[in-house]
N, C-alpha and C positions, 0 to 999 in steps of 0.2 A: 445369048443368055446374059444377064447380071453379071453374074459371074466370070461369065472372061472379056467385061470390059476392062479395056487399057485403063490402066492409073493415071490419072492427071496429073500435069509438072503445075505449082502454081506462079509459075517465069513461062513467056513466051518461049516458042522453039527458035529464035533470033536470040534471045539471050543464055539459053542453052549454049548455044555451039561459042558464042565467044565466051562466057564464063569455063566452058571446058578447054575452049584453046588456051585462057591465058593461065587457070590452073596447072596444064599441062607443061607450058611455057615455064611456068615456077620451078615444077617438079625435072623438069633437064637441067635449068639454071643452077638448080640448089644440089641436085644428086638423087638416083633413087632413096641408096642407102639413107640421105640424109632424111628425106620426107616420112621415110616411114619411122624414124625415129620419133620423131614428133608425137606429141599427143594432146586432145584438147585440154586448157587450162580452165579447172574450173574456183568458182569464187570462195574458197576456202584455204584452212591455214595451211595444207599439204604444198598450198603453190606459194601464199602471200601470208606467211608468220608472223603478224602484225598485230594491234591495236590501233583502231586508227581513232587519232582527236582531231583530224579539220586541220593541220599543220602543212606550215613548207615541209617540215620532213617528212611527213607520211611522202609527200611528192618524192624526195631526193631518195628516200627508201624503195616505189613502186619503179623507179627510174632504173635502178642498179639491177634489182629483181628480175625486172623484165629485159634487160639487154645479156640476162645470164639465161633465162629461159630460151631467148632470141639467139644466144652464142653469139654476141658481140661483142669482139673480142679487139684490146690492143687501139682500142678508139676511147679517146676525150669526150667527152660531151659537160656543156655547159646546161646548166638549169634556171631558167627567169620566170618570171610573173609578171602579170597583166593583168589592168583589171579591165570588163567593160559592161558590168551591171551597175544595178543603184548605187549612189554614192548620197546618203544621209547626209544632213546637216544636224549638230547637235540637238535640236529641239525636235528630231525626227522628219524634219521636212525632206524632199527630193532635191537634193543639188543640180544632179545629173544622173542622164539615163539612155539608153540608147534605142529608149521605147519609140515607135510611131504611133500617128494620132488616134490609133486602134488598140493602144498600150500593149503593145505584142515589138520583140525584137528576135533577133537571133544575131549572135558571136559567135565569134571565132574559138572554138575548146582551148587547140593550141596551134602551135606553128613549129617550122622547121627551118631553120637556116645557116648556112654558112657562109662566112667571112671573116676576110683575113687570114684565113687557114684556123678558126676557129669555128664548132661546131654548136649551135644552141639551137633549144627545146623550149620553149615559152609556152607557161600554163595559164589561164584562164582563170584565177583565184577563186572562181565561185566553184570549180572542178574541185577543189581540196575537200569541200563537202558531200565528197560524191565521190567513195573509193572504186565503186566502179564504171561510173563515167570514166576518172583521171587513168582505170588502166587503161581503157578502151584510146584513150587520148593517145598516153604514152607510148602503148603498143602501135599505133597509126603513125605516130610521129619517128618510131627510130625504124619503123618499115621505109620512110625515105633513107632513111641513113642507109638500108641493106641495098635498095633498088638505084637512089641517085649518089651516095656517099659511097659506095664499091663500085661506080660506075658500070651498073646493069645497065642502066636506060639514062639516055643523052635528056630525054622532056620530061619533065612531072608527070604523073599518072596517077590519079588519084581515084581512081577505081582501082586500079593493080596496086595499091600501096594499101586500099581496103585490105582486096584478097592476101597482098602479101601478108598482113598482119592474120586473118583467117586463118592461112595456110599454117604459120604458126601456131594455130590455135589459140586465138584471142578472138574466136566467133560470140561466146557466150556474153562477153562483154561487149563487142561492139554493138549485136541484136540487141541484148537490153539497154542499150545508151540511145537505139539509133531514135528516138522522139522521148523530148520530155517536156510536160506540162504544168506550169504551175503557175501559183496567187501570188501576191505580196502587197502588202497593207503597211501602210504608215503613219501618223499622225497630221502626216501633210498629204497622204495620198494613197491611193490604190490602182493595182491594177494587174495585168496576168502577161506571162510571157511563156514563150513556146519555142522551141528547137529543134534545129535533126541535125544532131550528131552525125560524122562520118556523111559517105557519100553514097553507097549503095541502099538498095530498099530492102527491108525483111526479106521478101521473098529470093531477092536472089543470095543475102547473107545464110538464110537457112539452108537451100539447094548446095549453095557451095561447100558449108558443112555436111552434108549429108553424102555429097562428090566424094569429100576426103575422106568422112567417114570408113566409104566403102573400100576407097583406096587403100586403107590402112588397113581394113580389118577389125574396126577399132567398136570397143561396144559402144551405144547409144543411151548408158545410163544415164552420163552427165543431160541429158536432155530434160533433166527433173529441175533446173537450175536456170532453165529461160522460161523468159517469158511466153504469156497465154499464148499470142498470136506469133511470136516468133516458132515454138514448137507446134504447131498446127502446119505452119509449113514444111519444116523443117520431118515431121511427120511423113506430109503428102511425099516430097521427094523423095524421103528413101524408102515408102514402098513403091514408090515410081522406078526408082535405079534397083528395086531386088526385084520387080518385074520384067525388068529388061534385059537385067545378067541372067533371069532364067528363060529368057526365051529365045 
């Protein structure tokens, strides 16, 4: 009958089982106690008491914010900029661009690095237009500092430095960061560029939310706050996982 058809995941059963190991992996790493403290962040002033104008500081402000939500604690971090979109010439021409000859690029959001025993976080300047791109950034970027900077993990992992940021609850950001589209017009030119934020796909960023969700206990309101196709997934999966814990 209809009705007692299985729920569909919209993540293969291959991505299932590692997305739940390394969740799982997180939650021994970090502490039960500690996981379930957590809860999702969502894009309002209750997380980020802000006004934001497009500034370096709205950046040094989401930086601080978020390594308090992260409890990062007793760590330095350095803050840079970068640029690598258009760069105008006075009369509106295109100087430089990082477009190919289908005027489409994709850059780098931000970066993470250490040296010299110095820690730094390098933003993307066209991010400071984009409060919730730049959390999704900054959330992703001090997820290396929790996984490689506490030395969790000896290699980079940037699927696990997704989740790790996830797991902290900075899904809603990263889903709606993870593709962005747009035009841009000059007096000397035009043309369009396109992105993908972050490393995982919708579907498995929703599923992973929807993992913890359950994990937690935690409600499902904030799901008014993603995007169309990120909560369709994010939908599918947890009545996927509340058909599975009741059967």
């Amino acid at each position: 009958m209809f009705w007692n058809r299985k729920k569909k995941l919209p993540i293969t059963e291959e991505d299932r089982i590692w997305i739940n190991e390394d969740l799982n992996w997180l939650r021994t790493e970090f502490g039960e106690e500690h996981i379930q403290e957590i809860r999702t962040i969502t894009p309002t002033k209750e997380f980020y008491e802000r006004t934001f104008d497009g500034t370096e500081k709205d950046a040094e402000f989401i930086l601080k914010r978020t390594m308090e939500l992260m409890r990062i604690e007793n760590c330095e971090i350095k803050l840079d900029f970068f640029t690598d979109g258009i760069i105008e010439s006075e009369n509106g021409g295109i100087l430089t661009t990082p477009a190919d000859i289908n005027g489409k690029w994709e850059s780098a959001s931000g970066t993470y690095e250490v040296k010299e025993n110095e820690t730094i976080i390098s933003i993307e300047t066209q991010q400071l237009k984009d409060p919730i791109s730049l959390i999704a950034t900054i959330s992703h970027e001090l997820s290396h500092q929790i996984l490689l900077g506490e030395n969790r993990i000896e290699e980079n992992d940037e699927f696990l430095t997704d989740l790790t940021a996830i797991t902290y609850g900075f899904g809603i950001f990263i889903g709606n960061s993870r593709f962005k589209f747009s035009q841009f017009s000059t007096n000397g030119g035009f043309g369009w560029q396109s992105s993908n934020q972050g490393y995982l796909p919708e579907q498995i960023i929703a599923y992973s939310m929807a993992w913890l969700s359950k994990e937690r206990n935690e409600k499902t309101d904030y799901s008014k706050f993603m995007k169309q196709s990120v909560k369709k997934y994010f939908e599918q999966s947890f009545e996927y996982l509340e058909k599975e814990k009741i059967e």
